[in-house]
C-alpha positions in Angstrom: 97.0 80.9 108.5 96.5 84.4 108.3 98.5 86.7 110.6 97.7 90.6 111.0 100.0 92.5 112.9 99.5 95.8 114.2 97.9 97.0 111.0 97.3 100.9 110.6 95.5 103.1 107.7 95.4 106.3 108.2 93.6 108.3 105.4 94.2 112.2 104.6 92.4 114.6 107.2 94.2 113.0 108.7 91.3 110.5 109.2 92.5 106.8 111.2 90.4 104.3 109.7 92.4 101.4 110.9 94.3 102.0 114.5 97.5 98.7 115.2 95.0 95.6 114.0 96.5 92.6 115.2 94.7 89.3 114.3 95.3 85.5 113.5 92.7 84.0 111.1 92.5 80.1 111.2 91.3 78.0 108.3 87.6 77.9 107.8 85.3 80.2 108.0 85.9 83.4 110.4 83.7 86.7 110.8 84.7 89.9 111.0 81.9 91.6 112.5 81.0 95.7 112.8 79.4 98.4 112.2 79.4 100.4 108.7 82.4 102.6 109.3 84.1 100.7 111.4 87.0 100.0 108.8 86.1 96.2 107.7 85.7 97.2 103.9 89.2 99.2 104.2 90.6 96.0 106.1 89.4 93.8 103.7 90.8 96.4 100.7 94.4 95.7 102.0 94.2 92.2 102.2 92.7 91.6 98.7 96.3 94.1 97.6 94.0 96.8 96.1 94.8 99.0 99.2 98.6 100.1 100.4 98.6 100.2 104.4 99.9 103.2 106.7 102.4 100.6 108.1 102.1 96.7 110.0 102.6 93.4 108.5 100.2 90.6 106.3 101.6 87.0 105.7 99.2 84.1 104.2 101.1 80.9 105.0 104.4 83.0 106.1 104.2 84.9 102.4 104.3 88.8 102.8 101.2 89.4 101.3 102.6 93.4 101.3 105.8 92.8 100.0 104.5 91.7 96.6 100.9 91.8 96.5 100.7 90.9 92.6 102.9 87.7 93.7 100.4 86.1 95.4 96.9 87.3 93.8 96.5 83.8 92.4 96.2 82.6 95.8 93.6 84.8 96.9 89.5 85.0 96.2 87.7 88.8 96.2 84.4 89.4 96.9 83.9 92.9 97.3 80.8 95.0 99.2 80.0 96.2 95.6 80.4 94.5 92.5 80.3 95.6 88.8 78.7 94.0 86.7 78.1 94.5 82.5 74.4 94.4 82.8 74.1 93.2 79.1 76.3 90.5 78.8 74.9 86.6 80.1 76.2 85.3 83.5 78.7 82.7 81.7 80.3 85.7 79.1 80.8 88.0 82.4 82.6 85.2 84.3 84.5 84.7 81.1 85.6 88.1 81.3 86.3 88.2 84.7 88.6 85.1 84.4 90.6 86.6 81.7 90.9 89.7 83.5 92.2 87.8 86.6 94.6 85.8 84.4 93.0 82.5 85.2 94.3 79.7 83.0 92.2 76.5 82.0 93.6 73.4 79.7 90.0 73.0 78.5 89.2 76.9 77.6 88.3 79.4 79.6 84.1 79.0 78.7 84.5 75.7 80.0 85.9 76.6 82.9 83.5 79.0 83.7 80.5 76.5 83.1 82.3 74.4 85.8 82.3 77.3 88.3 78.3 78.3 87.4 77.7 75.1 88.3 79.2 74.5 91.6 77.5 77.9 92.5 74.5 76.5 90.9 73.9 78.6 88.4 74.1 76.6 85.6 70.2 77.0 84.8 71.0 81.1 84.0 74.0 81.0 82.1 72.7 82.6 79.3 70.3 84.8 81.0 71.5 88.2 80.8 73.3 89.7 84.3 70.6 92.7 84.6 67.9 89.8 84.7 69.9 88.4 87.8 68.3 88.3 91.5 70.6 89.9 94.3 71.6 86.1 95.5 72.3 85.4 91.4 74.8 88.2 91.3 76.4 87.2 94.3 76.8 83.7 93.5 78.4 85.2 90.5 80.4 87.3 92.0 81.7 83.8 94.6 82.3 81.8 91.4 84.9 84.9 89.6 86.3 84.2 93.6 87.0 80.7 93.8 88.4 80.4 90.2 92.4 79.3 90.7 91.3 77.3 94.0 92.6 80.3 96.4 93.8 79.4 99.5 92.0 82.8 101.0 88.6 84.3 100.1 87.7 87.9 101.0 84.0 88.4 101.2 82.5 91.6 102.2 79.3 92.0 103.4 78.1 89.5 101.4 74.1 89.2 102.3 73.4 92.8 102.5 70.4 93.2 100.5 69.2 89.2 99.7 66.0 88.1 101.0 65.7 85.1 103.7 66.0 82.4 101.4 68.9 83.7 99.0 70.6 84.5 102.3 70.2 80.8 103.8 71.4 79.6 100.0 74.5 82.1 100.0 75.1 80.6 103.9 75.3 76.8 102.3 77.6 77.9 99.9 79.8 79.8 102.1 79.9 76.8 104.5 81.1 74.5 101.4 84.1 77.0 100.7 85.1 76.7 104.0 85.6 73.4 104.6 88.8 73.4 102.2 90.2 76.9 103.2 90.2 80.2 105.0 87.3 82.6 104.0 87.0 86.0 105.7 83.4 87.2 106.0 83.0 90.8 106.7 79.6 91.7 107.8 77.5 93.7 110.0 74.9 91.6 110.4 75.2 89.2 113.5 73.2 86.9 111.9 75.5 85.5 109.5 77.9 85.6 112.2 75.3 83.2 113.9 74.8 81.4 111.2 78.1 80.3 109.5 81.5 81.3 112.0 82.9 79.6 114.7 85.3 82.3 115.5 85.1 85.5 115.0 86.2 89.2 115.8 84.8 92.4 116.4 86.0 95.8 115.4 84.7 98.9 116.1 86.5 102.3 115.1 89.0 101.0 113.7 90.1 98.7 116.8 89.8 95.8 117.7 87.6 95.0 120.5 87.5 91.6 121.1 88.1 88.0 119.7 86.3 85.2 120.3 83.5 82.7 119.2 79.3 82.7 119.3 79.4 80.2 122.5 82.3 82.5 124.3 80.5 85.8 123.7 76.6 83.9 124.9 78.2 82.8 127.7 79.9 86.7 128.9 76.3 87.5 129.6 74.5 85.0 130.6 72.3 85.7 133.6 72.4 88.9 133.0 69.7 89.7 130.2 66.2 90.7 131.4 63.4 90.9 129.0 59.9 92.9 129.8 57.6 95.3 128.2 57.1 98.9 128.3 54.9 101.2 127.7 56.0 103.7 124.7 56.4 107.1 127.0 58.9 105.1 129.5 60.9 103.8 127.3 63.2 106.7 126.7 63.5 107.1 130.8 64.5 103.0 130.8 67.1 104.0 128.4 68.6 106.9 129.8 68.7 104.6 133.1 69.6 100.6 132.2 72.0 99.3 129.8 68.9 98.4 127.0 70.1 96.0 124.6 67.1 95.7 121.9 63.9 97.1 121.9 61.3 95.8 119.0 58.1 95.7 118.7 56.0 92.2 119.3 52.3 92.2 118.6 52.2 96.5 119.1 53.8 96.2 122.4 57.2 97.4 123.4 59.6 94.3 123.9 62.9 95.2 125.6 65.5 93.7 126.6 68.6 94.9 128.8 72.0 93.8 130.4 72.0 94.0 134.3 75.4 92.6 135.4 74.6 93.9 139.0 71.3 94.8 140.8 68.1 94.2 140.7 66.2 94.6 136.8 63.2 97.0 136.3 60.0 95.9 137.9 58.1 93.1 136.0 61.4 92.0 133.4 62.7 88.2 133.7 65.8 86.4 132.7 66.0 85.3 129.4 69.1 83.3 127.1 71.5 86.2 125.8 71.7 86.0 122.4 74.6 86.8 120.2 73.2 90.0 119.3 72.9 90.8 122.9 76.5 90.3 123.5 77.4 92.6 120.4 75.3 95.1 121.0 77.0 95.2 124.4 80.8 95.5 123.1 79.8 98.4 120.8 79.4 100.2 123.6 82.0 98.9 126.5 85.5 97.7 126.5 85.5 94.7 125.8 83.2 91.5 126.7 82.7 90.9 130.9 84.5 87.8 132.2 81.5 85.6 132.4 81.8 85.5 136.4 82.0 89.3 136.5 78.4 89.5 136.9 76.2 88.6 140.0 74.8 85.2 139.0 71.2 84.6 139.1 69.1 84.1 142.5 67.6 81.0 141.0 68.0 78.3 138.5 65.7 79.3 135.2 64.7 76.3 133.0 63.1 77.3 129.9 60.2 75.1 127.7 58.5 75.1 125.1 55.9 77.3 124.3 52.9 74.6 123.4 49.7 75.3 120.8 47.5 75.2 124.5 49.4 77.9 126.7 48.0 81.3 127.6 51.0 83.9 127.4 49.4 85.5 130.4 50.6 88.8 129.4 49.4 89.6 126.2 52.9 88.3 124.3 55.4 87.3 126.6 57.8 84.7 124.6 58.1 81.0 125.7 57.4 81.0 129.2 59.8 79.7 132.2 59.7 79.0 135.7 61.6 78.9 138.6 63.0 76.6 140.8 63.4 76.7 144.2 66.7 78.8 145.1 
């Protein structure tokens, strides 16, 4: 187990980057999820020991991981937002390096080692291809394998998708979901999907605070009831937004599709009730307290069952998603 408690970092300015973090991180996987500047990457920085905290307390296991960071680096895995990389050198002589600089011991040799760890990341097939030559999801599996080397019983990874296309992302996600199984890994991220995707628990932060802990199902569930979905014309959306509580707004097939939280009231004229989605309910904490009790909210005049969308359907409105109906209240 992990335990933060009432963590502060307070940089020269002075600027607060971290403001009395308190947080218990279970084994397996758990997401850290914010904004860029909301102090993750300086959170994560203190917990890999390469960052001194303002004051508060770290123990992995009931070890002070502030006491004696060096103590206990053995124990822990680093992935950080940005890593370097010697462009020249092949995949297998970087990880080489990387172990030695880490002080990781093998019986069999350190280049054996490191063909061990290219393979469970399955990169076995590039060893000798030179790093530059690597794909963004190549360097990253690298940059997992330097992580796992000493079987840690924590691994720090921040923002690890940032940049990998869809199917690099969903192979990065497997092998995430493998580490975790057999210890704690700490994803940092900003994107929700990978929060989706990969953590059952997870927290929020958001200036430096933290603004709520909880899981994918919890945070669906705040909301539900309570997101409407509809489409606007492009010269009323800025008037929707300056009077409901819009979540998203994307285009679909050149038309405006938005979405918006109404806890209370009735929603605009011509929007229906759709399933919150995790992003909804993210996109509402960064800018409210905390998540609403999931009976704050008026619940919805009528049952909505939603189907699928078959190949013979009109969408009746030029785009509307899967269709629903009502029931009788």
């Amino acid at each position: 187990m992990l335990v933060i408690r009432e963590l502060v970092k307070v940089y020269p300015g002075p600027v607060p980057a971290l403001q009395g973090i308190s947080l218990d991180v279970p084994r397996g996987m758990f997401g850290l999820l914010g904004p860029n500047g909301a102090g993750k990457s300086t959170l994560m920085r203190i917990l890999a020991g390469l960052l001194e905290p303002t004051s508060g307390q770290i123990t992995l296991d009931g070890e002070d991981l502030l006491a004696d960071p060096e103590r206990i680096w053995n124990k822990l895995g680093y992935l950080p937002q940005e890593f370097g990389f010697y462009p020249h050198l092949t995949g297998e002589a970087m990880l080489v390096h990387l172990l030695r600089l880490k002080g990781v011991r093998s019986s069999g040799g350190l280049p054996a080692l490191a063909g061990e760890l290219l393979e469970r990341v399955n990169l076995s097939f590039a060893a000798k291809r030179r790093v530059k030559d690597y794909s963004g999801g190549m360097r990253q599996r690298l940059g997992i394998a330097q992580a796992i080397a000493g079987d840690p019983r924590l691994i720090i990874v921040d923002e690890p998708t940032a940049g990998l296309d869809p199917e690099e992302r969903l192979r990065f996600y497997r092998l995430l979901a493998e580490l975790a199984e057999e210890r704690t890994v700490l994803l940092s991220t900003h994107i929700v999907e990978d929060v989706s995707v990969l953590c059952p628990h997870f927290a929020v932060i958001r200036g430096g605070k933290l603004v709520a802990r909880t899981t994918p199902g919890e945070a669906r569930a705040s909301i539900e009831g309570a997101i409407f979905e509809g489409h606007v014309r492009k010269e009323d959306l800025l008037k929707l937004r300056e009077s409901r509580f819009v979540t998203q707004a994307i285009l679909f097939e050149g038309k405006n599709r938005v979405r918006v939280w109404q806890p209370e009231g009735a929603p605009p004229d011509g929007f229906l009730p759709v399933p919150a989605t995790l992003e909804d309910s993210y996109l509402v904490l960064m800018r409210s307290d905390g998540l609403p009790h999931p009976h704050e909210h008026a619940a919805p005049r009528h049952k909505v069952e939603f189907e699928a969308w078959g190949e013979d359907d009109e969408p009746g409105d030029g785009g509307r998603p899967p269709p629903f109906r009502r029931s009788a209240p």
